[in-house]
C-alpha positions as CSV (number, residue, x, y, z in Angstrom):
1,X,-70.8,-120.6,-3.9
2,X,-71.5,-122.6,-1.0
3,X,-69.1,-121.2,1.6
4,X,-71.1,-117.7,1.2
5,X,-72.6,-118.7,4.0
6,X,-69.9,-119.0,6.4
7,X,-68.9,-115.3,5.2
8,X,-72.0,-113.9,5.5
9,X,-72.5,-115.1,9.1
10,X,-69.4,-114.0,10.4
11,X,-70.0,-110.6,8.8
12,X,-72.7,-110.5,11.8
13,X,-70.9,-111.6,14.5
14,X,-69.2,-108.7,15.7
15,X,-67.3,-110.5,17.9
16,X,-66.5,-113.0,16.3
17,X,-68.2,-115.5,18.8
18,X,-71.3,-117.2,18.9
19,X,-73.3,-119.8,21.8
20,X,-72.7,-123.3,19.8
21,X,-76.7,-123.6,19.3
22,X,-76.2,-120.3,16.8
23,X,-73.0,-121.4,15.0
24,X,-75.0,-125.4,14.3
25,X,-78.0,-123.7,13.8
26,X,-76.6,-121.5,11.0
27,X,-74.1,-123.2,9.4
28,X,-75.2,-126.6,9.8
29,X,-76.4,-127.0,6.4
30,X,-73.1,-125.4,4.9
31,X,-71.3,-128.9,4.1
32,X,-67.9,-127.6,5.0
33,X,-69.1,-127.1,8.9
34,X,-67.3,-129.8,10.4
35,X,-64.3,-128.8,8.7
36,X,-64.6,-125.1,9.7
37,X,-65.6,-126.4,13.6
38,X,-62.7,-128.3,13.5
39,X,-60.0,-125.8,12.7
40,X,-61.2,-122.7,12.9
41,X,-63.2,-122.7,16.5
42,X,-62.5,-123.1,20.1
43,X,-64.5,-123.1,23.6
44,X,-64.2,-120.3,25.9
45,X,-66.2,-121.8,28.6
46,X,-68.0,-118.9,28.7
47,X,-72.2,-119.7,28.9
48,X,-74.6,-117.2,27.0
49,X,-78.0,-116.0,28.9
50,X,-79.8,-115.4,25.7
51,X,-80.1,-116.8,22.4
52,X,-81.2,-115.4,19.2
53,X,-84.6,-117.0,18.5
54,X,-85.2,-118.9,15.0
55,X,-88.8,-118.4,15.1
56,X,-90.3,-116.1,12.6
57,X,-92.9,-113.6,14.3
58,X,-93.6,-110.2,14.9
59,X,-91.3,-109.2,18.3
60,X,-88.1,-110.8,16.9
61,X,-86.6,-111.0,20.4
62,X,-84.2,-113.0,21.8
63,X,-84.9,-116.0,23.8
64,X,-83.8,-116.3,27.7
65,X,-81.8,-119.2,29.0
66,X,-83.4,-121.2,31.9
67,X,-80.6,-124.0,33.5
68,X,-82.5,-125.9,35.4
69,X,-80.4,-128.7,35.3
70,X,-77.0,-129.5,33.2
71,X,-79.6,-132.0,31.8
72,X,-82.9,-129.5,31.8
73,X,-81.9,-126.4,29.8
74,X,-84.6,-124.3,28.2
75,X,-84.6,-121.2,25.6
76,X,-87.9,-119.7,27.0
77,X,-89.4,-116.9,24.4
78,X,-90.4,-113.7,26.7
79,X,-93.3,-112.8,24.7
80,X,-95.0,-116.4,25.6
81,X,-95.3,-116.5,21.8
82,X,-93.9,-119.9,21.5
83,X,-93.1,-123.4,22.9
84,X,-89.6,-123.6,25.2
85,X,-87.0,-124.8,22.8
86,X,-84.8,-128.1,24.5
87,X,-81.4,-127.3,24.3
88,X,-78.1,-129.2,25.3
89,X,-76.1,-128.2,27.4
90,X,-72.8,-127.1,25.0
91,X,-75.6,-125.1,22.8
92,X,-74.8,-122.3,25.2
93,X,-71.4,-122.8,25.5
94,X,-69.6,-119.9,24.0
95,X,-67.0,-120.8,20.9
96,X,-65.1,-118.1,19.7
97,X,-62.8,-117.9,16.4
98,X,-59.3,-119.0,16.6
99,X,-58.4,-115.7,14.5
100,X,-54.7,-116.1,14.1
101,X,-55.3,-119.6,13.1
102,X,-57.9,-118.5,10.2
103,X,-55.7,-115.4,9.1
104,X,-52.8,-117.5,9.1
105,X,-54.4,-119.8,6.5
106,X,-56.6,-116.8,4.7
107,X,-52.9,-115.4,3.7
108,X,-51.4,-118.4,3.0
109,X,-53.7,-119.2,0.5
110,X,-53.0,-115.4,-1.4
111,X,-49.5,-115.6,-1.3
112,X,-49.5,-112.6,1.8
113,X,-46.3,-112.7,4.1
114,X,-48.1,-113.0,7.5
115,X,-47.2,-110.8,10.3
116,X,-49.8,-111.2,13.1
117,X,-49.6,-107.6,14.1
118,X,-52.9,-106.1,15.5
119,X,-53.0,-102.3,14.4
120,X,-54.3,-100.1,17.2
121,X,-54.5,-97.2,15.5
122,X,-57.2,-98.7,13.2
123,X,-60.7,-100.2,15.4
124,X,-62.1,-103.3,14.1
125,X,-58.8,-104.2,11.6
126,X,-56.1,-107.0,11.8
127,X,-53.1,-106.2,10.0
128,X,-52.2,-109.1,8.5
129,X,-48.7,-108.9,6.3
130,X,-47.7,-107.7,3.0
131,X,-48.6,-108.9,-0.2
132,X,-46.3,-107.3,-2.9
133,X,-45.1,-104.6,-0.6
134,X,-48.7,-103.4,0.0
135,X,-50.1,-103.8,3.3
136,X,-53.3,-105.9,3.9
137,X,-55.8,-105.5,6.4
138,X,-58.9,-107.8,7.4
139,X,-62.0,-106.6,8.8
140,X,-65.7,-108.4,9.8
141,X,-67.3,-104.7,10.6
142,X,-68.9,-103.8,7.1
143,X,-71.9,-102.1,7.8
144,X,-71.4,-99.0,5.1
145,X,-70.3,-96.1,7.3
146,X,-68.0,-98.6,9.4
147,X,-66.4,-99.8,6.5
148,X,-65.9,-95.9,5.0
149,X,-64.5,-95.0,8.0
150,X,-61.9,-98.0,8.3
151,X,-61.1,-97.7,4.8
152,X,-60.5,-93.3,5.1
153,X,-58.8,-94.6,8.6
154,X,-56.0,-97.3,7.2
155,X,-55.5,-94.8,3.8
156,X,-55.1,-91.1,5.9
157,X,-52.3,-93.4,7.9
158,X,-49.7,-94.5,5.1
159,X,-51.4,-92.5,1.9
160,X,-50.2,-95.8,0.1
161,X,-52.0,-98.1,-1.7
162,X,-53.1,-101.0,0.6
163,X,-55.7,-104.6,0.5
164,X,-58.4,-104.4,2.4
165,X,-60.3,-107.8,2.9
166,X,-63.5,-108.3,4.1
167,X,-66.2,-111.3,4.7
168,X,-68.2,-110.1,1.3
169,X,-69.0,-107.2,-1.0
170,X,-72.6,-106.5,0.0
171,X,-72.1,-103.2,2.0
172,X,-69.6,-101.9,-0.5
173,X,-71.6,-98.6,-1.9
174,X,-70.7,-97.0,-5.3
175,X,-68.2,-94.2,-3.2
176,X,-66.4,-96.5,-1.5
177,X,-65.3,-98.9,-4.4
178,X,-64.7,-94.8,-6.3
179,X,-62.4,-94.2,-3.3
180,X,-60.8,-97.7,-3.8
181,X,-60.2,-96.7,-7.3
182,X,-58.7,-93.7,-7.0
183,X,-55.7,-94.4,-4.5
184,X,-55.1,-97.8,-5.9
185,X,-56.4,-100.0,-3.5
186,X,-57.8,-103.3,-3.6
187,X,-60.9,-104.7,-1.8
188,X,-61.3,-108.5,-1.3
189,X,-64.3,-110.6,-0.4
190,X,-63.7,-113.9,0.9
191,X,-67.3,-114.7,-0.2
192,X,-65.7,-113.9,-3.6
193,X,-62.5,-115.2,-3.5
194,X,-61.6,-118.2,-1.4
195,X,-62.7,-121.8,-0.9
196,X,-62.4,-123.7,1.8
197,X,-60.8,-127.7,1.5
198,X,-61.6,-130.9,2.9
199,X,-58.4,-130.3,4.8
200,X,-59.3,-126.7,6.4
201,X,-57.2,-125.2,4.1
202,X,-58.7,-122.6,1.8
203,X,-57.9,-122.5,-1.9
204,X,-58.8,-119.3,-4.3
205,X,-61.5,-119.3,-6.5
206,X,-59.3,-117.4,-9.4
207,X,-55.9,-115.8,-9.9
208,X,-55.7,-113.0,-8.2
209,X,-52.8,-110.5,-9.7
């Protein structure tokens, strides 16, 4: 499915923010960017100082941000490996993802009765309603022992079932999706699951019971 890649580069922004030369450079190819751009992200005004380089060699460094000019803006490779790359300047510009926005529509999409509550007690999760009367939680932190420790971290909290959805499936190991099993709990990927419309809204792929 196309919009895997929209999934699969959030699930590396940690942050959930990006210089624009990263989020065009990545997802300009996706046809659905425009829409996403357009709904999903806003400016923070903020400028980066480096970018991460495209180039393939050996260092696999990132490149460092000259402003000469607001016309004469350079990503200058610190290895001397490669030409200066010409940028603009809103290619440094910092856009962030309107994240109540997104969850708003992820849940409307599932049927989940949104609640917009941020869970402190669990790092790197959203809380974002009830679906059923099970809780479900979003996260973009999936590297395998992050993701075990959220998912021990929401469960050791309620010991109730609970929907835990993440950007894709690709870090889930054999013990996590066991765990899953056993205290009937359901993981989502949105790389999986959902499609996103002309209109920015997103539409599942499949009934989901």
């Amino acid at each position: 499915m196309a919009d895997r890649t929209l999934w699969n580069y959030l699930e590396k922004l940690p942050e959930q923010e990006a210089a624009w030369g990263e989020w065009s450079s990545r997802l300009a190819n996706w046809h659905r960017f425009n829409t996403f751009y357009t709904h999903y992200l806003k400016v923070e005004g903020r400028r980066v100082k480096l970018l991460n380089c495209l180039e393939l060699c050996e260092h696999d460094c990132q490149r460092r941000i000259v402003e000469n000019s607001p016309s004469d803006i350079k990503a200058v490779c610190p290895q001397n490996q490669a030409d200066p790359i010409q940028l603009k300047f809103r290619d440094i510009l910092i856009y962030s993802i309107r994240l109540e926005t997104l969850h708003q529509a992820i849940c409307t999409s599932l049927n989940i009765k949104y609640t917009a509550d941020r869970r402190i007690e669990h790092e790197n999760v959203w809380h974002l309603g009830y679906y059923s009367g099970s809780e479900a939680y979003i996260t973009y932190r999936t590297t395998p022992s992050i993701l075990s420790d959220t998912i021990s971290s929401i469960y050791l909290s309620q010991q109730t079932p609970f929907i835990l959805m993440v950007p894709t499936a690709k870090n889930v190991t054999p013990e996590i999706q066991q765990f899953l099993a056993r205290n009937y709990s359901v993981l989502l990927s949105m790389a999986d699951e959902l499609k996103l419309q002309p209109d920015g809204s997103f539409k599942p792929v499949r009934n989901i019971p």
